[in-house]
N, C-alpha and C positions, 0 to 999 in steps of 0.2 A: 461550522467546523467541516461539515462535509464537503462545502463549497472550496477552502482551503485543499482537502484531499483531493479533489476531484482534477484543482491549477497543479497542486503537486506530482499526482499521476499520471498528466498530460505531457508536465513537464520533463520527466522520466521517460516517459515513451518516446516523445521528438527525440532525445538527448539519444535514447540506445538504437534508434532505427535510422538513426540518418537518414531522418525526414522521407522516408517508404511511411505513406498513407498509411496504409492498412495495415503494415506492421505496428506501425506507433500507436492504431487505434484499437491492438488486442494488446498490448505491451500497457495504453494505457489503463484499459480494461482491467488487465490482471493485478497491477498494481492496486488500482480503486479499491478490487474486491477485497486483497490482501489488507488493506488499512480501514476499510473497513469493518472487515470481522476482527481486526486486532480491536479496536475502537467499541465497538459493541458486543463480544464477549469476555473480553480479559477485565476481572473482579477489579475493579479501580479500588485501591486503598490498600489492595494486598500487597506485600513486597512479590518482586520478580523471583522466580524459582533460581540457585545459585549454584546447585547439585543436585543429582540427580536418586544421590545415596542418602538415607534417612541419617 
C-alpha cells in the first residue's frame, strides 16, 4: 500500500510542478506524508465525521 501512495505522490508532484525537480520532489513529499498519516491514524471502521455539531 505504501508503495501505491508513494507512485501516487510522485505522480502529483510531476503533474503540479511542471516537471521543476525539486518542486516535484517536496510536492511529492508532502503529499506521501499527507496519505500517510491519513492511512495510519484515521480509526478504519469508523464512519467519516459529517458535522461538526453533536
Amino acid at each position: 500500500m505504501l508503495a501505491v501512495f508513494a507512485f501516487f505522490a510522485t505522480v502529483v508532484g510531476n503533474l503540479l510542478s511542471f516537471n521543476h525537480r525539486g518542486l516535484a520532489a517536496l510536492l511529492a513529499a508532502a503529499t506521501f506524508a499527507a496519505l500517510f498519516v491519513a492511512w495510519t491514524y484515521y480509526p478504519h471502521g469508523l464512519p467519516l465525521p459529517i458535522r461538526l455539531a453533536p
